[in-house]
C-alpha positions as CSV (number, residue, x, y, z in Angstrom):
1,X,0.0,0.0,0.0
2,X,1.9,3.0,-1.2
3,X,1.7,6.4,0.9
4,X,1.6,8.8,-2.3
5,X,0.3,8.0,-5.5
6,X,2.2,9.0,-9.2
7,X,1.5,13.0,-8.7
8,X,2.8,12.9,-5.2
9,X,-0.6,13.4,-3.4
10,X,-1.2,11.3,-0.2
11,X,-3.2,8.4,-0.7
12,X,-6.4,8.2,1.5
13,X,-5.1,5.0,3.6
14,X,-2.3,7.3,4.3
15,X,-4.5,10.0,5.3
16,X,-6.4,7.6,7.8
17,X,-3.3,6.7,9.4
18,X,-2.5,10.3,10.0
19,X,-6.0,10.8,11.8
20,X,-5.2,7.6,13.5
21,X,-1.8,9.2,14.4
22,X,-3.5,12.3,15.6
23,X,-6.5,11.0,17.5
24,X,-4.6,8.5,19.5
25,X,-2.3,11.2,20.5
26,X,-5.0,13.5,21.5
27,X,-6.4,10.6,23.7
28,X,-3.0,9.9,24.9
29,X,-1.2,13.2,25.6
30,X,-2.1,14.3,29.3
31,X,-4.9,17.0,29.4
32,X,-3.5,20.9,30.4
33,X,-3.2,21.3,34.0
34,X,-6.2,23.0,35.7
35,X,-5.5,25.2,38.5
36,X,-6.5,22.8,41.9
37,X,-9.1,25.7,43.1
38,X,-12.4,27.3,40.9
39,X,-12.4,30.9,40.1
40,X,-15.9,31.3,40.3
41,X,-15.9,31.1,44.1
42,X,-15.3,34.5,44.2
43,X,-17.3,36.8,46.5
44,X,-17.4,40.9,46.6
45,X,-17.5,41.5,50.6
46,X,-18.2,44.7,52.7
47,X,-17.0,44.5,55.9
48,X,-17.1,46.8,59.1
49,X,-13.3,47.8,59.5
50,X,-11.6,47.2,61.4
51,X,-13.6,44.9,63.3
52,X,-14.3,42.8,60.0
53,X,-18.0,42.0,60.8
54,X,-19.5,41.0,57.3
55,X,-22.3,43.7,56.4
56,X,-22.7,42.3,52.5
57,X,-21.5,40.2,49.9
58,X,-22.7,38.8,46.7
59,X,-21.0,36.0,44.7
60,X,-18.5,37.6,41.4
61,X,-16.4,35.9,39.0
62,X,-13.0,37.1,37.5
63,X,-13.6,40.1,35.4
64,X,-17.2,40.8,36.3
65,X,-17.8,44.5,36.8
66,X,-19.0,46.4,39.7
67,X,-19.5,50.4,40.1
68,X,-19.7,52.3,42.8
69,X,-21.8,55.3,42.7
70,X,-22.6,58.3,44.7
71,X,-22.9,62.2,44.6
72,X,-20.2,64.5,45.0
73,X,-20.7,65.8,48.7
74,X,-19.7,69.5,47.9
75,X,-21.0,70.1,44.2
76,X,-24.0,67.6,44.7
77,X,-23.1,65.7,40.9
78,X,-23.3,62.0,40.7
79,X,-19.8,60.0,40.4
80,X,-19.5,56.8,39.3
81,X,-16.0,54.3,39.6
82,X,-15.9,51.1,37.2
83,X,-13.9,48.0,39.0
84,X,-13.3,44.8,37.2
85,X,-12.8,41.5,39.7
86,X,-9.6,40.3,39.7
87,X,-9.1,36.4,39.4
88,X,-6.2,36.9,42.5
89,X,-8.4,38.5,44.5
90,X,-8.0,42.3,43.9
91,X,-10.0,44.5,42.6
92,X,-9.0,46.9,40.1
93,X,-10.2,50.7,39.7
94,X,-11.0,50.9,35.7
95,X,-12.5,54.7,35.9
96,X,-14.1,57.1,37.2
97,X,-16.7,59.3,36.0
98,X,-18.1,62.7,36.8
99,X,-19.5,65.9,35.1
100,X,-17.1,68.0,36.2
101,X,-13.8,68.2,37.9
102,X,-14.6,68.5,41.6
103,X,-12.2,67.9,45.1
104,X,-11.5,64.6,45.5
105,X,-12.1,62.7,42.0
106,X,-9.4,61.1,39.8
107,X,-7.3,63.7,37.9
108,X,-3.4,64.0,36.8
109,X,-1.3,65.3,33.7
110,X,-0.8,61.7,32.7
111,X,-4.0,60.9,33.2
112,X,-6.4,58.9,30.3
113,X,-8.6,61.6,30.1
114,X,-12.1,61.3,27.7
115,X,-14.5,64.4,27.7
116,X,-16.8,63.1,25.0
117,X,-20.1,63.0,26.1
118,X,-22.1,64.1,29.2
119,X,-19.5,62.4,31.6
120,X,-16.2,63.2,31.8
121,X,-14.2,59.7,32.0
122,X,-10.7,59.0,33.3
123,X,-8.8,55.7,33.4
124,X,-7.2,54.3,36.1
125,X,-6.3,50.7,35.8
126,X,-4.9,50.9,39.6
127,X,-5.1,47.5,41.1
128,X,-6.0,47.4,44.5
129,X,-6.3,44.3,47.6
130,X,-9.3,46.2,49.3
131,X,-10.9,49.4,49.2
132,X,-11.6,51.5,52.2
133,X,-14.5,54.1,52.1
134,X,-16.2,56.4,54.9
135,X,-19.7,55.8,54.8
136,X,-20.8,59.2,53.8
137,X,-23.6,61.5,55.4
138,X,-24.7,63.2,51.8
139,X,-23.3,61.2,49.5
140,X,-26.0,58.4,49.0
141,X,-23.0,55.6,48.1
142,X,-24.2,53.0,46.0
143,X,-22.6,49.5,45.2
144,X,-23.8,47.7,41.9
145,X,-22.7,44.8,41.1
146,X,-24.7,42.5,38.0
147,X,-28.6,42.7,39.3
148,X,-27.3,43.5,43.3
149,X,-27.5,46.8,44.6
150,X,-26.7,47.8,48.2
151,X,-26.7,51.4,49.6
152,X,-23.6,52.2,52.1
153,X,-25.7,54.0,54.5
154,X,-27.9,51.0,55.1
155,X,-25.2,48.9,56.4
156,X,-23.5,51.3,58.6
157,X,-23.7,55.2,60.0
158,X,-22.4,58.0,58.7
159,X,-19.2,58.2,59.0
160,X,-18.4,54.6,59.4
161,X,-15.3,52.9,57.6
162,X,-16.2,50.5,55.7
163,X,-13.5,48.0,53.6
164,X,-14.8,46.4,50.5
165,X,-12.6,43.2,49.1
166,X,-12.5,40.3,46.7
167,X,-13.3,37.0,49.2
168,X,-12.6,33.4,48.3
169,X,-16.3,31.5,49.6
């Protein structure tokens, strides 16, 4: 049984021992190795700090987005921060946005800087192991993450410090 016939094409029992070749290896040849622990155990947590009772969570996965949202105490606009879950565990600040340019909110020369729009939008990309945040008095602080919503001020006082981190369950 030759391999190729006279034009030098491969013959088809050649061509079925190739898929033999390939199949057996693919049943063979060890499978990739999985990492031991699933990263969709995740869970974004708000904790009292820095007593760390547990005021909230809801279950996240590795790059599922959250925002945090809440008005600008002094000018009274909203402000809105964009996180991405981190499969490690952190959390990573992707933007903020606001209408205008007020104490407090992201701003620098180096700074990704977009003013199209209504909302003017800076990038961040700073990643982060927690985030700690006063539980403000005026500021009506939201967390929204997928269909879950939680206001700050219904989990703690005014002027409470609150930490919010990535949690393994």
């Amino acid at each position: 049984m030759p391999g190729r016939d006279d034009s030098g094409r491969v013959c088809l029992p050649m061509a079925r021992r190739i898929a033999l070749c390939v199949l057996v290896a693919a049943v063979l040849l060890p499978l990739p190795s999985w990492p031991a622990e699933r990263t969709d155990n995740l869970q974004l947590q708000i904790l009292r700090h820095p007593d760390g009772d547990l005021l909230w969570q809801v279950p996240v996965r590795p790059g599922d987005l959250f925002r945090l949202e809440y008005t600008h105490s002094s000018d009274g606009t909203p402000v809105r921060d964009l996180f991405r879950v981190e499969e490690d565990g952190y959390l990573v600040i992707l933007e903020e946005q606001y209408l205008w340019y007020g104490s407090g909110l992201e701003s620098h020369p180096q700074a990704s800087i977009s003013f199209d729009g209504e909302y003017t939008r800076v990038t961040v990309n700073r990643r982060l192991q927690q985030l700690l945040l006063r539980v403000g008095r005026v500021s009506r602080q939201v967390i929204w993450s997928g269909d879950s919503r939680v206001a700050l001020a219904g989990l703690a006082p005014g002027g409470s410090l609150l930490q919010l981190r990535i949690a393994k369950r």
